[in-house]
N, C-alpha and C positions, 0 to 999 in steps of 0.2 A: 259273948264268945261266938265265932262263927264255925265252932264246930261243936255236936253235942251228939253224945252215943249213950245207945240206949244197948238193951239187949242183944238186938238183931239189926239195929236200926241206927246207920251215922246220916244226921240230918247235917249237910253243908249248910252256909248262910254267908250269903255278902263276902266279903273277901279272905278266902282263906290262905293264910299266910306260912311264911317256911315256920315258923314257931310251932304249928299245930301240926305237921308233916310227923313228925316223930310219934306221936300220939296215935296219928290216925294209921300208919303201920303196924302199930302194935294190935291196936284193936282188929284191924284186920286181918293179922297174924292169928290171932285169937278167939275168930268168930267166925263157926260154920255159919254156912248159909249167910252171910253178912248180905245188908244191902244199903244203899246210900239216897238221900234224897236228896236230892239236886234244885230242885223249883225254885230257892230264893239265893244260890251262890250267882255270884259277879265276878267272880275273879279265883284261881284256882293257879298257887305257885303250881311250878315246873313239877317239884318232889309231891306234891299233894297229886298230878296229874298220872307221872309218872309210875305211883304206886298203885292207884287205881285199876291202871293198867296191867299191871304186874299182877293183882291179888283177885282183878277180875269181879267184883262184887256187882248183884244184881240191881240194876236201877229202879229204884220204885217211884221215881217223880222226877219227870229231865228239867232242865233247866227253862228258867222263861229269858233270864239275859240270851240276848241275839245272837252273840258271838260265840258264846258256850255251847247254843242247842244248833247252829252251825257248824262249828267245828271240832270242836269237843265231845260231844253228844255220844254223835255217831260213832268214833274211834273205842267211845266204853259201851256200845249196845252191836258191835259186829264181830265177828268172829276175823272177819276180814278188814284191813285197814281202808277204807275209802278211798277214793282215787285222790292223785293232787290235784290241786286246785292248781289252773296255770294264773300267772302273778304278770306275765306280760309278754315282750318281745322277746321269740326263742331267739339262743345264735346257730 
């Protein structure tokens, strides 16, 4: 399972899927001072990223997948949303 909560502690792992999205709201609905470790997730649905963001929980381990600790990362450790990234030719 690539979600696993502990008291104060949801460890991500490898790709977390909309299945575990429900779970991990709850538990975060439910857990002061919650924090999430990130180091071995790969992939992170929409709803799992989304609530994150919502419930704000502190990060205790960011992620080592590349794409995650570039552009995910940062969006759950700032108060501020990061700049865009420009994608290519403006019109």
């Amino acid at each position: 399972m690539s979600l696993q909560m502990r008291d104060r502690v949801a460890t991500l792992s490898g790709v977390l899927t909309v299945d575990e999205v429900e779970p991990l709201v709850a538990w975060l609905r439910a857990t002061r001072g919650a924090s999430v470790n990130l180091r071995e997730c790969t992939h992170l649905h929409t709803g799992a990223f989304q609530a994150l963001l919502c419930f704000r929980p502190k990060v205790s381990a960011a992620p080592r997948d590349p794409f995650l600790a570039a552009h995910v990362f940062p969006w759950l450790t700032s108060t501020r949303p990061p700049p865009m990234m420009k994608t290519g030719g403006d019109s």
